[in-house]
C-alpha positions in Angstrom: 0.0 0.0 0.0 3.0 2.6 0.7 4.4 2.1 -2.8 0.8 2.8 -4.4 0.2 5.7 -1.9 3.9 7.2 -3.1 3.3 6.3 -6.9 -0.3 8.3 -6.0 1.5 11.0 -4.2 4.0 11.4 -7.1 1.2 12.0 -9.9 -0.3 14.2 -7.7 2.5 16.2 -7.2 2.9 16.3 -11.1 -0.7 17.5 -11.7 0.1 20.1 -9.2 3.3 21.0 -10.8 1.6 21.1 -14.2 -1.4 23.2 -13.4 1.2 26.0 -11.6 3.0 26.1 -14.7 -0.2 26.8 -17.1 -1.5 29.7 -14.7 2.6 31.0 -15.0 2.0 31.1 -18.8 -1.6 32.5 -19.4 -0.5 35.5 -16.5 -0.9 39.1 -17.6 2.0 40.7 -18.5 3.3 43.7 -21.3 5.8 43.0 -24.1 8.5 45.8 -23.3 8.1 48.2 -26.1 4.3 47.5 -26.3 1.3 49.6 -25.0 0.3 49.6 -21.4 -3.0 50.4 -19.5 -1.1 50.8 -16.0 1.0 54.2 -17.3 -0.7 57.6 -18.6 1.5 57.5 -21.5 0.7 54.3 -22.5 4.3 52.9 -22.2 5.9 50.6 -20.8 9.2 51.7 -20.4 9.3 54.4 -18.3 11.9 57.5 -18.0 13.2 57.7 -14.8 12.4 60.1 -12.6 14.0 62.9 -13.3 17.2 63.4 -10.5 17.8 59.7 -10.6 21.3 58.8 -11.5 21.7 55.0 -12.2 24.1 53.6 -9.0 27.9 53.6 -10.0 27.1 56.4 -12.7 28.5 59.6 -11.5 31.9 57.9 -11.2 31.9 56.5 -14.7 30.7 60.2 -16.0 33.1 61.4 -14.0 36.0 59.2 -15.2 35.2 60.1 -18.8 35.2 63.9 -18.1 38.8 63.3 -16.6 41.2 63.4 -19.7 44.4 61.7 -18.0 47.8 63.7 -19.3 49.7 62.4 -22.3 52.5 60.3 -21.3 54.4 57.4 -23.2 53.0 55.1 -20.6 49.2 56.2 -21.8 50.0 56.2 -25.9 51.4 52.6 -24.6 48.3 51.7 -23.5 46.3 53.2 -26.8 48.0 51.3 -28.7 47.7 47.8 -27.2 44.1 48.4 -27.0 43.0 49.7 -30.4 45.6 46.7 -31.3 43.1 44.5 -29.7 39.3 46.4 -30.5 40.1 48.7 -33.4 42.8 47.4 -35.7 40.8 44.5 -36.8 38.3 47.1 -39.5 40.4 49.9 -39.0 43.8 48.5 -39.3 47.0 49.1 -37.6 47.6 52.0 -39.6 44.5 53.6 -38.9 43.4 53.5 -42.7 40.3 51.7 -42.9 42.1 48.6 -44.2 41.7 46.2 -41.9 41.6 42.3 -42.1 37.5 42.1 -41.4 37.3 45.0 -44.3 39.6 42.2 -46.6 36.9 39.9 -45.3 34.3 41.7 -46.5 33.1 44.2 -44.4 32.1 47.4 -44.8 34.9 49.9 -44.6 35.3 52.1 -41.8 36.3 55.6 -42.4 39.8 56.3 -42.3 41.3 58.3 -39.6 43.2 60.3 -41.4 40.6 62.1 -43.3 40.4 65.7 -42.7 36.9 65.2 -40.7 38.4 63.1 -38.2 41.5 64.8 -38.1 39.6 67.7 -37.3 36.7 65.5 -34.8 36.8 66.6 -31.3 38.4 64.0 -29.1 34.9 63.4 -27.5 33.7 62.5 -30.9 35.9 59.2 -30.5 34.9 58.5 -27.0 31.1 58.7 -27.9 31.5 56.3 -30.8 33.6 53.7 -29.2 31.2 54.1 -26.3 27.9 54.0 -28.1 29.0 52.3 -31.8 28.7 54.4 -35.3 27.1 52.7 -38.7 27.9 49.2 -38.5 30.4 49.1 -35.7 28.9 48.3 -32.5 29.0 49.6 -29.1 32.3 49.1 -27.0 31.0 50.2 -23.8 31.1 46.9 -22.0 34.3 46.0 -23.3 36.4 49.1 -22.9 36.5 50.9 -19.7 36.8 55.1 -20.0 40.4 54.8 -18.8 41.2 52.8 -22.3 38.7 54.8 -24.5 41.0 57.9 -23.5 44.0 55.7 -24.2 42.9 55.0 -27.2 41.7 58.6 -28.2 45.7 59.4 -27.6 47.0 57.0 -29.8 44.6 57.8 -32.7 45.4 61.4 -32.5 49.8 59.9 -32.5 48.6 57.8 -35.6 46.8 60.9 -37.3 50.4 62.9 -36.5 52.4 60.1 -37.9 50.7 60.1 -41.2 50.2 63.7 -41.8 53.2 65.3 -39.9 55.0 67.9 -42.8 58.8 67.2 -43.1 59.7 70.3 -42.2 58.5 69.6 -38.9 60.8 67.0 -38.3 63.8 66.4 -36.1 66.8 67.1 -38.7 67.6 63.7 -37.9 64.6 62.0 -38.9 64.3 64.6 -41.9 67.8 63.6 -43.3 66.6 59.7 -42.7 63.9 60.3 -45.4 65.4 62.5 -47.3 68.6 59.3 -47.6 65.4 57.4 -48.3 64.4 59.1 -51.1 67.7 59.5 -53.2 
């Protein structure tokens, strides 16, 4: 009698179980970017209220505002970073030439055009942090501290290929100007 009372037990558990799950399915609920009846605007993402800053936010903003001073250790770190998230489409150069571009991907503008030479520096933060045309957001994967980093060594790869030779070290002119004979 004890195993057909726990053989009983067991299916009744499993009704139980089974009707639970149909009432979890058939509950009310809104699709996030539906309509909603509980809101005046009919929305059911809301805005927060306004004041609120997110937790941990104010010292991200903050980190972003603080542009850290150019030093060999920071163009350092630029450079092994767009290395790692920004050579791949834009290539090492900074050209727009990159191996996914040889892959087939759209090209990415070069930075060496006169509109990016000429960008504000917050112009790169905002699209590695938020993405621009087909390249995607960065946010998650590079923290404000790197985004500045790399911010410095595009502006050293811009110098590099646009520098005039008269602004050269007489070394480094008399080095290309060997080159060229």
């Amino acid at each position: 009698m004890t195993g057909r009372a726990a053989v009983l037990g067991a299916l009744g558990a499993l009704l139980l179980i089974a009707a639970c799950d149909q009432r979890m399915i058939k509950q009310d609920k809104d699709i996030v970017w539906g309509e909603s009846k509980l809101f005046e605007d009919g929305k059911v993402v809301q805005a927060p209220p306004p004041g609120t800053v997110a937790r941990g936010e104010l010292a991200y903003e903050a980190t972003l505002g603080e542009r850290p001073a150019m030093s060999a250790a920071l163009l350092a770190r630029g450079q092994e970073r767009f290395d790692i998230f920004c050579s791949p489409c834009h290539s090492r150069l900074g050209d727009g030439e990159g191996m996914i571009v040889q892959r087939g991907m759209p090209h990415p503008p070069s930075f060496h055009s006169q509109r990016l030479r000429e960008a504000p520096d917050e112009h790169f933060l905002q699209v590695i942090a938020n993405g621009y045309g087909a390249m995607y957001s960065y946010a998650s994967r590079v923290p404000p501290t790197d985004r500045w980093a790399i911010v410095a060594y595009i502006r050293a790869l811009q110098l590099s290929q646009n520098v005039e030779v008269a602004a050269l070290p007489a070394d480094a002119r008399e080095r290309l100007e060997g080159a060229g004979r």
